[in-house]
N, C-alpha and C positions, 0 to 999 in steps of 0.2 A: 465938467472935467471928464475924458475917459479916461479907460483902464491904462492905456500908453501912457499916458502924459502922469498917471498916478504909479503905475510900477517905476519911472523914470524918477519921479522926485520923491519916492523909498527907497531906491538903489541908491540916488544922490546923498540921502540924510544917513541911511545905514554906514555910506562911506566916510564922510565928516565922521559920526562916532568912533568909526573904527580908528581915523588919524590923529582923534583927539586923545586917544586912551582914557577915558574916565574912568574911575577907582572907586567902586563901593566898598564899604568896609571899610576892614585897616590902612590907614595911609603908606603908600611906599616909606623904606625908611632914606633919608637924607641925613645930610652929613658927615662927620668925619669920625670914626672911631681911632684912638691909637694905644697901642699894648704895648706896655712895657713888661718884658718878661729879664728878671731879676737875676742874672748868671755869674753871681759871686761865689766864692768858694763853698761856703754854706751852705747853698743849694743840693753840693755831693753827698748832703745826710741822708741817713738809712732811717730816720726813725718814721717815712711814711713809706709805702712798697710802691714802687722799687724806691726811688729817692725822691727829694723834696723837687728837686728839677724836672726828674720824668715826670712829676706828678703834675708840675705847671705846665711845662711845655705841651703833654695832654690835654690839659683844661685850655691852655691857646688853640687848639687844634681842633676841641669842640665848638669852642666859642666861634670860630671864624665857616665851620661845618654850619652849625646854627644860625649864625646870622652874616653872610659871606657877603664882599662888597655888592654893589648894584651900580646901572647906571647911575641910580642921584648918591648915591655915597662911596663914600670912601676910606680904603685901612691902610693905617700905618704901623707899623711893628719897629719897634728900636728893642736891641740886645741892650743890659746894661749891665756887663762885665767890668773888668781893670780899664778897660776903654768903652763907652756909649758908642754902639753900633746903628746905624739907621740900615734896618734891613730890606724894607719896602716903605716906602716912601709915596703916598697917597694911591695905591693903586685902587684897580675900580673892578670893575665884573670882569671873570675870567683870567684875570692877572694870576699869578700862580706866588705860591711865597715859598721858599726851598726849607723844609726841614731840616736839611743838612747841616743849616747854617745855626740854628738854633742849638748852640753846646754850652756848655757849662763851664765856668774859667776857675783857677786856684787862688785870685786875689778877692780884691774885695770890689762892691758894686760902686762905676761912674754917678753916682744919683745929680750930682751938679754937673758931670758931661750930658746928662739924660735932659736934666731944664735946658739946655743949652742947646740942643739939638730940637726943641721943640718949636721955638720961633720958626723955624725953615720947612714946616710942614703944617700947621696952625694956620688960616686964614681966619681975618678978622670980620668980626658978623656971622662966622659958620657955627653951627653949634656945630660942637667935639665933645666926646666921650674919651676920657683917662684911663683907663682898667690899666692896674699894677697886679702883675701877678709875681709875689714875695714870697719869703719863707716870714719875715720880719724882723730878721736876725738882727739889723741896725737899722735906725732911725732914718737914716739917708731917706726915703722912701715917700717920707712923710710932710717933706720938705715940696713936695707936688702937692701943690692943692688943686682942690675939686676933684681928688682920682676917687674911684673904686677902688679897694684894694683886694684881693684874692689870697690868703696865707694857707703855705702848705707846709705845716711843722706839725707837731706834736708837743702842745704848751707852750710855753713864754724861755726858750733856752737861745744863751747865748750866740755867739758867731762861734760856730765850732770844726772852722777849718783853721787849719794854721796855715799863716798867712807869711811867716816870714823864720828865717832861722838865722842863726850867726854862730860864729865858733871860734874862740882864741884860742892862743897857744899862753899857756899858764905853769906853775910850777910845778904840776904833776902830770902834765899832756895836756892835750887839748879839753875845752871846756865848752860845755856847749850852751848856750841860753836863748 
């Protein structure tokens, strides 16, 4: 063999590896991750700085910094306010996700619009990842199996937005309860 005919079939084999992409180490990640972040009234508590919602919606913000889609994987984000939002819907490398969107509502959280909105983004045989990022303030949350969950309170306290008012007119004026 000479040196032509062996620089040729090292440049041929160097180029196979290079099309092949082999991975030493850690495996690319694959699969689906999906976040749910928690935008019920509750959320607008003060007792973590700034509130229990800035405090998730940062920890969404790391989490997607840290480990951001790829070609073999994929994020989904659902809002679950008074209404379950699907805010990105399987994107992959590059896709952008608007923070804007990410706000916090005055009722209480869709947890059964949130399971309901998962079949349409969930493929079957894929592994997926759940991360719930809650304050915990209701149970709703818990009703997802297999999640992660993320709580951003301070103890075991109730739902402590108020969520609804009404008002009669009564024998001394109006009444409020």
């Amino acid at each position: 063999i000479g040196l032509p005919l062996l620089l040729q079939i090292l440049v041929v084999t160097a180029l196979a590896l290079a099309l092949a992409q082999p991975h030493w180490g850690h495996s690319p990640q694959t699969g689906h991750r999906v976040y749910v972040l928690d935008a019920s009234g509750s959320m607008r508590a003060t007792d973590v700085t700034p509130s229990r919602f800035e405090r998730a919606r940062s920890a969404l913000e790391d989490l997607l910094a840290r480990r951001p889609p790829t070609i073999q994987s994929r994020v989904s984000v659902i809002l679950a306010g008074p209404e379950a939002r699907l805010l990105a819907a399987r994107i992959g490398e590059g896709a952008p996700i608007g923070p804007d969107e990410l706000v916090v509502s005055d009722g209480t959280a869709d947890w059964q619009g949130v399971a309901d909105l998962l079949p349409s983004i969930v493929r079957a045989g894929e592994p997926t990842e759940l991360v719930i990022l809650t304050d915990g303030a209701d149970d709703g949350a818990a009703g997802l199996s297999a999640a992660d969950t993320m709580t951003f309170a301070t103890g075991a306290s109730g739902n402590v937005a108020i969520e609804a008012t009404a008002s009669r007119a009564g024998g001394g004026g109006e009444q409020g309860w």
